[in-house]
ZABAVO-245094 format. One record per residue (C-alpha): x, y, z; residue in three letters; residue number from 1. Coordinates in pm, 1 decimal. Layout:
N
<site><u>X</u><v>Y</v><w>Z</w><resn>ALA</resn><resi>NUM</resi></site>
...
This chain:
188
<site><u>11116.8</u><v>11513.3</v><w>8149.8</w><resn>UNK</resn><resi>1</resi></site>
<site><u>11024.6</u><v>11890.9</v><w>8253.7</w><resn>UNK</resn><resi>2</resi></site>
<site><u>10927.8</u><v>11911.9</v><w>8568.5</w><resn>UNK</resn><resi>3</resi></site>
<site><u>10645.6</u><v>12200.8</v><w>8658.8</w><resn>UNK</resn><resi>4</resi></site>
<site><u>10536.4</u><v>12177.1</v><w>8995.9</w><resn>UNK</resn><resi>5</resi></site>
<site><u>10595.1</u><v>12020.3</v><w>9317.0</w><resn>UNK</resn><resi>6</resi></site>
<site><u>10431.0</u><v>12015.8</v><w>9623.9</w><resn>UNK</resn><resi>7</resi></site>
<site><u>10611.4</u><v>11931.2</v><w>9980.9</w><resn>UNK</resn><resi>8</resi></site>
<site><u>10395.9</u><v>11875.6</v><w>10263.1</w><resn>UNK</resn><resi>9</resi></site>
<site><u>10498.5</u><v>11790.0</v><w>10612.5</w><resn>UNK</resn><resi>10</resi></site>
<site><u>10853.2</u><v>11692.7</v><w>10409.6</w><resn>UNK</resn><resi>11</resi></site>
<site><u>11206.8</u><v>11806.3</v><w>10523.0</w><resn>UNK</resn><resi>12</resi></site>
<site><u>11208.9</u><v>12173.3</v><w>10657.2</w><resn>UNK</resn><resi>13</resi></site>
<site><u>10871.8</u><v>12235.4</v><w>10469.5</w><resn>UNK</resn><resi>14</resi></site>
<site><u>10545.8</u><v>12221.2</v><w>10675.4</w><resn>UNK</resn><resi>15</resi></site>
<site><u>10392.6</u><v>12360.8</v><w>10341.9</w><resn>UNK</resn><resi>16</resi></site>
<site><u>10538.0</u><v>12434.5</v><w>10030.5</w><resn>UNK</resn><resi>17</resi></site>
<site><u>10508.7</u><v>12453.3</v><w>9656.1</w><resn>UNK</resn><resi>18</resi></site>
<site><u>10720.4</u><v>12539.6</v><w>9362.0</w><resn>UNK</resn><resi>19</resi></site>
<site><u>10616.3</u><v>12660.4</v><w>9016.8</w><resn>UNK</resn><resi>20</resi></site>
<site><u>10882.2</u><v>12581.7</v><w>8796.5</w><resn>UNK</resn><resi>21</resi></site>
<site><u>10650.3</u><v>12694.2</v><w>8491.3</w><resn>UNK</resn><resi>22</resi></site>
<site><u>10704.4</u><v>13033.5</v><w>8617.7</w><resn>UNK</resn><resi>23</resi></site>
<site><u>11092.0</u><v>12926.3</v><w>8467.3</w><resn>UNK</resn><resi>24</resi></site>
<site><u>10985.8</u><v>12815.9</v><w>8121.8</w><resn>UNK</resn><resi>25</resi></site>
<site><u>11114.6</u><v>13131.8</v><w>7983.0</w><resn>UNK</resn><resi>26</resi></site>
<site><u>11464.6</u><v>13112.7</v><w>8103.0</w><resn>UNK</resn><resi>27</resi></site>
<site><u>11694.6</u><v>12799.3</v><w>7996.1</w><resn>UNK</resn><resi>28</resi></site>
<site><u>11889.5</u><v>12774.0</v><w>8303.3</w><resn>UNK</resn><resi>29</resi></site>
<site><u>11776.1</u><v>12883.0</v><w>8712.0</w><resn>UNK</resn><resi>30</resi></site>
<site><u>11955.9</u><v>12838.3</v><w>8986.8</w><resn>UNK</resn><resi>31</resi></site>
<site><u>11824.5</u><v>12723.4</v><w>9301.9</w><resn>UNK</resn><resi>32</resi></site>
<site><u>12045.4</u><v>12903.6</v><w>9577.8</w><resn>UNK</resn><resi>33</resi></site>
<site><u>12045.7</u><v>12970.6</v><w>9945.3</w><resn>UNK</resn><resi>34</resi></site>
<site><u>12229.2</u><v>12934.1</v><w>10281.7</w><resn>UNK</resn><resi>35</resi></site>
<site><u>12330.9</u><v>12609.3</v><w>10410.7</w><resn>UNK</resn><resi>36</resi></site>
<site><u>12022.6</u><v>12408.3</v><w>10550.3</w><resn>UNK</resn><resi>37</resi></site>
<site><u>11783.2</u><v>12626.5</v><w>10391.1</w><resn>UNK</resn><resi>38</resi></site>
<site><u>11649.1</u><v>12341.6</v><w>10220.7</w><resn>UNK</resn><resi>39</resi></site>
<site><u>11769.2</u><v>12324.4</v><w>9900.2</w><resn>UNK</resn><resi>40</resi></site>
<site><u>11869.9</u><v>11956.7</v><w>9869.9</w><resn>UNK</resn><resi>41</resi></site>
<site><u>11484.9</u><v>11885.8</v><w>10033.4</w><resn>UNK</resn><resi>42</resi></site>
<site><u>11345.4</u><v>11971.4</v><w>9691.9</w><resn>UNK</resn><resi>43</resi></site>
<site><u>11579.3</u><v>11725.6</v><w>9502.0</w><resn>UNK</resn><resi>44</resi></site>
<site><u>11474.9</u><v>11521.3</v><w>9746.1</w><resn>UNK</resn><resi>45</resi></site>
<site><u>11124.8</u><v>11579.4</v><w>9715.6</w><resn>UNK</resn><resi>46</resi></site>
<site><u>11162.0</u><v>11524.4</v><w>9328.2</w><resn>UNK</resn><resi>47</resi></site>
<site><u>11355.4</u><v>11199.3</v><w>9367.5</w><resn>UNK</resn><resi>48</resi></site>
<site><u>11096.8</u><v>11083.1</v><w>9619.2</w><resn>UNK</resn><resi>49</resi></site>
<site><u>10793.0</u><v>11128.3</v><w>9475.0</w><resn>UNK</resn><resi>50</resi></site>
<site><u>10918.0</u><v>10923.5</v><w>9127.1</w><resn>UNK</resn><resi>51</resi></site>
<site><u>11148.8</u><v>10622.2</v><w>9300.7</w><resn>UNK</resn><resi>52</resi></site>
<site><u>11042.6</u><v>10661.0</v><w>9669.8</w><resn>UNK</resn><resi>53</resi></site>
<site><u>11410.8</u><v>10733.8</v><w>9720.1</w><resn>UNK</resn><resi>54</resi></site>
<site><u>11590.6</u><v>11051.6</v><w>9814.6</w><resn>UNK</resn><resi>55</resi></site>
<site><u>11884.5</u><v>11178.7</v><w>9657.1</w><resn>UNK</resn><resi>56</resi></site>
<site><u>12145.5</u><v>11136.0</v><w>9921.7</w><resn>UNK</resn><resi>57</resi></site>
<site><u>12275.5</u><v>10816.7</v><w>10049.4</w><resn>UNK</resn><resi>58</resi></site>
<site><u>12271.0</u><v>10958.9</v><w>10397.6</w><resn>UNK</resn><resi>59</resi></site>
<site><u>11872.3</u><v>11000.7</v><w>10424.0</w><resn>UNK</resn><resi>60</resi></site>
<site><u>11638.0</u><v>10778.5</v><w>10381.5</w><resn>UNK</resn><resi>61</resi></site>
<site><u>11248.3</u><v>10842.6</v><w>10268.7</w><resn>UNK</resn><resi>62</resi></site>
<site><u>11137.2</u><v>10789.9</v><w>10617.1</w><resn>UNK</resn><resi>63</resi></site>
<site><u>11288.4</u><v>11019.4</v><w>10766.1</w><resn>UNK</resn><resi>64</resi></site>
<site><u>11211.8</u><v>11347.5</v><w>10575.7</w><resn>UNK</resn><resi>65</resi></site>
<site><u>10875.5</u><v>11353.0</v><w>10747.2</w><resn>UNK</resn><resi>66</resi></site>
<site><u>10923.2</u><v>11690.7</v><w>10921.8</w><resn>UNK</resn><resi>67</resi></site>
<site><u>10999.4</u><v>11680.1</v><w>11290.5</w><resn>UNK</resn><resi>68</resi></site>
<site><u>10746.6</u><v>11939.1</v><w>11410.4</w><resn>UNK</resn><resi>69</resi></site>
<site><u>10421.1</u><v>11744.1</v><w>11180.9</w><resn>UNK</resn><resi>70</resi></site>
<site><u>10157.5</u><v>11641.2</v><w>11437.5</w><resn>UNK</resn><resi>71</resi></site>
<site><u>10080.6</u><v>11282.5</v><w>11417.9</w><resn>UNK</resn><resi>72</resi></site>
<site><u>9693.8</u><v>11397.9</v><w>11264.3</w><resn>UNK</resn><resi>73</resi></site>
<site><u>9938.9</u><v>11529.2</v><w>10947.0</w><resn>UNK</resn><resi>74</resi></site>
<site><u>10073.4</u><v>11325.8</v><w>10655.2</w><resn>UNK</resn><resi>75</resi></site>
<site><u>10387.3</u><v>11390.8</v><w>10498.6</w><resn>UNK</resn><resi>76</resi></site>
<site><u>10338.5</u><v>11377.4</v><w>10109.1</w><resn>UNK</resn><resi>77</resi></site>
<site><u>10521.9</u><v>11486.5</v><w>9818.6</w><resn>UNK</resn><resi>78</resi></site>
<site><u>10324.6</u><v>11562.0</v><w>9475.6</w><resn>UNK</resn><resi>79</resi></site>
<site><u>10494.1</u><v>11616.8</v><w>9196.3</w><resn>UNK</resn><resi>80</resi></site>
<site><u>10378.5</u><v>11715.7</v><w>8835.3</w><resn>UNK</resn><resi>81</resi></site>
<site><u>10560.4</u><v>11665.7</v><w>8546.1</w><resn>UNK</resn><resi>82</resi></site>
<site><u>10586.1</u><v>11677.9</v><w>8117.8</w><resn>UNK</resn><resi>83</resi></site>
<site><u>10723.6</u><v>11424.8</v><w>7919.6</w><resn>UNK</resn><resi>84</resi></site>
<site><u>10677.1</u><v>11312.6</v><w>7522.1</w><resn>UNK</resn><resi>85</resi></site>
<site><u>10388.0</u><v>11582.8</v><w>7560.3</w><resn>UNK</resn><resi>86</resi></site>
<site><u>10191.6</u><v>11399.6</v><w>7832.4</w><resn>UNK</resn><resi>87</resi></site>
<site><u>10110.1</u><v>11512.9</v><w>8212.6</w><resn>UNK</resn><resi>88</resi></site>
<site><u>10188.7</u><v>11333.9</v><w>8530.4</w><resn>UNK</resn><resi>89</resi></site>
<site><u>10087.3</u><v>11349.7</v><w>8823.7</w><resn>UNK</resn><resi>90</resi></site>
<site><u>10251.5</u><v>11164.5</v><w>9082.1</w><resn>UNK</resn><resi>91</resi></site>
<site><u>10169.2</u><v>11169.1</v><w>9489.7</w><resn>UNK</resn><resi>92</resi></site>
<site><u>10369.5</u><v>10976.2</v><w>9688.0</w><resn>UNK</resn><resi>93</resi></site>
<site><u>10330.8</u><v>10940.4</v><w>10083.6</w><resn>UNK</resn><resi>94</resi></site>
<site><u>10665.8</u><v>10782.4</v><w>10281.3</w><resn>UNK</resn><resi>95</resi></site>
<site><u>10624.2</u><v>10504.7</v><w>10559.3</w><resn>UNK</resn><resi>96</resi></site>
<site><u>10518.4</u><v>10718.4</v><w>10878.4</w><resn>UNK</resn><resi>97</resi></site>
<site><u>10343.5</u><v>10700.3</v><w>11176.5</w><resn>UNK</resn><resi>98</resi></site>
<site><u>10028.3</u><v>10851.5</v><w>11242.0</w><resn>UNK</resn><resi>99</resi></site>
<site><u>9741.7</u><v>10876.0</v><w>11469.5</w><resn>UNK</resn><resi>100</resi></site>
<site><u>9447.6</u><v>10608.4</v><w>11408.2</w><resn>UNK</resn><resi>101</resi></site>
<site><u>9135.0</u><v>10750.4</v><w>11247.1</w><resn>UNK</resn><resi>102</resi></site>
<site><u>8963.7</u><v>10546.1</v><w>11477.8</w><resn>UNK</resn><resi>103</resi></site>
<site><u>8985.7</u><v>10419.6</v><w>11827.4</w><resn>UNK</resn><resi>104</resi></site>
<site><u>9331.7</u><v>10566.5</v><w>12010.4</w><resn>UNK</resn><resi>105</resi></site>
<site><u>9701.7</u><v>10515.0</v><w>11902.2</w><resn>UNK</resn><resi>106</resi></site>
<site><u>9903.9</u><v>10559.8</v><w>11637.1</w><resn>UNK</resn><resi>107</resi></site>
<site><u>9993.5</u><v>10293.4</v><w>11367.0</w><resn>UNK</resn><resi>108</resi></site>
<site><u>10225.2</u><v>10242.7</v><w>11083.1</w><resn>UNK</resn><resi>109</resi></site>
<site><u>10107.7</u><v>10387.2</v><w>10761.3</w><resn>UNK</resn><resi>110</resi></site>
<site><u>10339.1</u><v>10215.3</v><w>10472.0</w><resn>UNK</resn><resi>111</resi></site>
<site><u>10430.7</u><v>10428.0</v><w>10182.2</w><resn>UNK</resn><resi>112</resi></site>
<site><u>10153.6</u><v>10481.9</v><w>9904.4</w><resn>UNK</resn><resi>113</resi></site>
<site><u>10196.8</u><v>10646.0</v><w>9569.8</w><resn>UNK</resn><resi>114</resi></site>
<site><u>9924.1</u><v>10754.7</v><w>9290.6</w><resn>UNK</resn><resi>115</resi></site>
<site><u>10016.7</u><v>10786.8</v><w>8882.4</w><resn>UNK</resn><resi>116</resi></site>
<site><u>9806.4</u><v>10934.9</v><w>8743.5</w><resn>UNK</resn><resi>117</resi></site>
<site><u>9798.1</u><v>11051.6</v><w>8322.7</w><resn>UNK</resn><resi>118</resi></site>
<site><u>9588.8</u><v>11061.3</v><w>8049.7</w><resn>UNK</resn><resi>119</resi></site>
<site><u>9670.5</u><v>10808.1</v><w>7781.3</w><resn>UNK</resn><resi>120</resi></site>
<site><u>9663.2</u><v>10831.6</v><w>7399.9</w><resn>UNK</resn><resi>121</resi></site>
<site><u>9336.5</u><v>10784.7</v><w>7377.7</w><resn>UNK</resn><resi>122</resi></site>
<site><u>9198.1</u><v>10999.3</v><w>7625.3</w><resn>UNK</resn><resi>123</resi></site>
<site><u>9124.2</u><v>10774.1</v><w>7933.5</w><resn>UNK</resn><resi>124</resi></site>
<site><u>9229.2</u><v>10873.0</v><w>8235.9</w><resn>UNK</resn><resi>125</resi></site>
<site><u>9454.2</u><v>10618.9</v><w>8418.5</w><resn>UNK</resn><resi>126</resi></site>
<site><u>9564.8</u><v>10573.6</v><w>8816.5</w><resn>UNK</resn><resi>127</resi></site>
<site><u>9803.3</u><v>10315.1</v><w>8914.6</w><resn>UNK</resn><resi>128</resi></site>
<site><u>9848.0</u><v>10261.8</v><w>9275.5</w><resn>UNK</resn><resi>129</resi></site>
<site><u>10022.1</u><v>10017.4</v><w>9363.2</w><resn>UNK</resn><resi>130</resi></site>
<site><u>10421.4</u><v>10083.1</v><w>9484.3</w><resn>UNK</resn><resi>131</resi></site>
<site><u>10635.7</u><v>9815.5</v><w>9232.2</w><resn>UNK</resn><resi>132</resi></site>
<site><u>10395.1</u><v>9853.0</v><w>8966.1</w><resn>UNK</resn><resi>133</resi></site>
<site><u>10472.7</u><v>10287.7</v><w>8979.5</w><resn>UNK</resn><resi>134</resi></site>
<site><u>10854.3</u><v>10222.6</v><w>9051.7</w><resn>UNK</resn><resi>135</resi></site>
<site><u>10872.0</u><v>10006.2</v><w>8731.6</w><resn>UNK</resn><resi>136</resi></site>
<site><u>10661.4</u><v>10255.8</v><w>8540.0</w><resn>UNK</resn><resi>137</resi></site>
<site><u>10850.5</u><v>10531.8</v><w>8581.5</w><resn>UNK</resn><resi>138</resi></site>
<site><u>11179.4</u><v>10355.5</v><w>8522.2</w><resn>UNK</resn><resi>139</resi></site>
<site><u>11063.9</u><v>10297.7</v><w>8190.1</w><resn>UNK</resn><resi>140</resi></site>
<site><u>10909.8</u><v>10625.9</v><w>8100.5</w><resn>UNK</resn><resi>141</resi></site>
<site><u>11225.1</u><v>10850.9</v><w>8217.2</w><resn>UNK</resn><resi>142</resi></site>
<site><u>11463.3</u><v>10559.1</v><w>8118.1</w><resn>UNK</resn><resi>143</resi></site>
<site><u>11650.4</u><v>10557.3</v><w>8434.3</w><resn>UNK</resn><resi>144</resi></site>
<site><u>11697.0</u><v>10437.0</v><w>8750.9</w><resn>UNK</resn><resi>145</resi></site>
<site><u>11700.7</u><v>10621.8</v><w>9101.0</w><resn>UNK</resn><resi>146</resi></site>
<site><u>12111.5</u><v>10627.8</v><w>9103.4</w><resn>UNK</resn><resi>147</resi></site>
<site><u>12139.2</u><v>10743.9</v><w>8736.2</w><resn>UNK</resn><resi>148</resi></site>
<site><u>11830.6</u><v>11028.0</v><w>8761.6</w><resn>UNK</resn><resi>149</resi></site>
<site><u>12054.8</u><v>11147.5</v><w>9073.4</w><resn>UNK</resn><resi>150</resi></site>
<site><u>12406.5</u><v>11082.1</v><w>8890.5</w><resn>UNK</resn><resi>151</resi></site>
<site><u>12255.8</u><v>11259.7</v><w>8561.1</w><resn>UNK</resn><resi>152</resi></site>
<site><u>11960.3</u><v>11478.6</v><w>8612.0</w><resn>UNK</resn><resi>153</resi></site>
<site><u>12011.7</u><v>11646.9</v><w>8971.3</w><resn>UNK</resn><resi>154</resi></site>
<site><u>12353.7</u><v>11623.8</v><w>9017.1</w><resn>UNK</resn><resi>155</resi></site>
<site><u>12307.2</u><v>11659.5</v><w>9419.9</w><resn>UNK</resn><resi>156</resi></site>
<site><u>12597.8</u><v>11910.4</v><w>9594.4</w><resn>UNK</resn><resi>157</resi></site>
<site><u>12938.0</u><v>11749.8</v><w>9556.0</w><resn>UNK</resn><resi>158</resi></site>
<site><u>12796.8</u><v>11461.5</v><w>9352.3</w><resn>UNK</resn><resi>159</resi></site>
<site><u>12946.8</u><v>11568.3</v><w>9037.1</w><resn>UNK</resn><resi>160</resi></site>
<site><u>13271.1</u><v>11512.6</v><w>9087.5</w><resn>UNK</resn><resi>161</resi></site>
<site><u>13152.7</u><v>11150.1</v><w>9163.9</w><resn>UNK</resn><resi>162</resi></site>
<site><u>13055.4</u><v>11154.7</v><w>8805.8</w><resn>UNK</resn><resi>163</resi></site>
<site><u>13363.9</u><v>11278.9</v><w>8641.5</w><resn>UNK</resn><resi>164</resi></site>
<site><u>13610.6</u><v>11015.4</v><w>8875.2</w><resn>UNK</resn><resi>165</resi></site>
<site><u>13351.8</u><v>10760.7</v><w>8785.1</w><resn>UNK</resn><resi>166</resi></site>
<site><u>13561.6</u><v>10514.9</v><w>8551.0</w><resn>UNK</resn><resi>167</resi></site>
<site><u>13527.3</u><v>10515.0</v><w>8194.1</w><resn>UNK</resn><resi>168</resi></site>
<site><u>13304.7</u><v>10203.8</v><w>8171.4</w><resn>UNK</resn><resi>169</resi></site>
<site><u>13060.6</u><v>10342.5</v><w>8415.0</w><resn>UNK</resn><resi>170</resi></site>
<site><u>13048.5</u><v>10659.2</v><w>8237.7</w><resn>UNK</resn><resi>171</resi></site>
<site><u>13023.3</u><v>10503.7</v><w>7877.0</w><resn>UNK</resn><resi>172</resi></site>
<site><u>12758.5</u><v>10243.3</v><w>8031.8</w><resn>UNK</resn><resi>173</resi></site>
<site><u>12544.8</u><v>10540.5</v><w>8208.2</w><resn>UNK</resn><resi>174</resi></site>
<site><u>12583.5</u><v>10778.2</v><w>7866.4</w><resn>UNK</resn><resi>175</resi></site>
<site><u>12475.1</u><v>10446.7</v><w>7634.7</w><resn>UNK</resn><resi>176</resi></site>
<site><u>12166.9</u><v>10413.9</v><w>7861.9</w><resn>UNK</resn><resi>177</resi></site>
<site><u>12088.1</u><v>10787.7</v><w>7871.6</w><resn>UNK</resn><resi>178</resi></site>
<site><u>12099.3</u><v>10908.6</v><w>7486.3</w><resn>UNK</resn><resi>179</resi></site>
<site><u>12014.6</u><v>10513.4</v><w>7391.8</w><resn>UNK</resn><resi>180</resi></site>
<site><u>12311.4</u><v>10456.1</v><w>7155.7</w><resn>UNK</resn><resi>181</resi></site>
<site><u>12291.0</u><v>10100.5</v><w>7137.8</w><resn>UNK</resn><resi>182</resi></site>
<site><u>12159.4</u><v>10078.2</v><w>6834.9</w><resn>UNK</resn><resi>183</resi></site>
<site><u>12490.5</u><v>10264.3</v><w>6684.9</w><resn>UNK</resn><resi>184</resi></site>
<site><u>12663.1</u><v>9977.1</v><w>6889.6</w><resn>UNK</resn><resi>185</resi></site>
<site><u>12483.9</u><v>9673.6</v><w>6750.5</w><resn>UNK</resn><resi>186</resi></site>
<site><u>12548.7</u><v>9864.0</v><w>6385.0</w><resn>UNK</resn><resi>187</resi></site>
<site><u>12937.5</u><v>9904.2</v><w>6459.2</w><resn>UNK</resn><resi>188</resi></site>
């Protein structure tokens, strides 16, 4: 998976934001830097978000990354685009929030909603929409779940070391799953 752009809107710190990571193509390694609370774990988040609906931390839920100074009008959405085996997705995903009623006076709960969207093999353009159905989907494309993208690919501040004190079965189990050696098992 390469990701190549994501968009953070009403999410975390952000009121607005987007991040070109094609811009980084060129370079094999970039480092994503600043002070404490700067918002740097918000785009991990962002990233976990929009493909599991999760965050990255156990300490925050999806919830409650909706910004704290959105108006209840505004929706807090993540999208995030991404390559994989040569194909683009597109994936928007909206957290469970409260917002004003487009009609009549109030505010309601909004649940979360997500959109897939991709071309297939043969050129058709497909959507999925519907929360388990996405969750599933990407679990099988990326081959991982929520705990192991976070454990493996993101590696979230001080997470690493949970990784390298993880015991040996739960690092062999995690590595099988990742570079899918179980064929070389099965042989052996």
């Amino acid at each position: 998976m390469k990701p190549m752009q994501i968009k953070m809107t009403n999410f975390g710190p952000y009121a607005k934001q987007e991040i070109d990571f094609v811009r980084f193509t060129e370079q094999p390694l970039f480092l994503i830097s600043g002070k404490t609370g700067s918002g740097k774990t918000t785009i991990f988040d962002a990233m976990c978000f929009a493909l599991f609906g999760s965050t990255s931390g156990d300490d925050r839920e999806a919830e409650t990354m909706r910004s704290g100074f959105a108006k209840e009008s505004e929706l807090t959405e993540v999208e995030f685009v991404f390559e994989h085996q040569n194909k683009i997705y597109r994936i928007k995903r909206q957290p469970k929030q409260v917002i004003v009623k487009k009609r009549g006076t109030g505010t309601k709960i909004q649940n979360m909603t997500v959109l897939l969207s991709y071309q297939s093999d043969d050129g058709e353009n497909i959507e999925l929409s519907k929360v388990g159905v996405v969750n599933k989907f990407i679990q099988e494309l990326i081959h991982l779940t929520a705990e192991q993208f976070t454990q493996i690919i993101m590696l979230p501040q001080g997470k690493f070391r949970n990784f390298l004190d993880s015991d040996s079965n739960e690092k062999e189990k995690l590595l099988r799953e990742l570079f899918a050696t179980n064929l070389f098992k099965d042989w052996t």
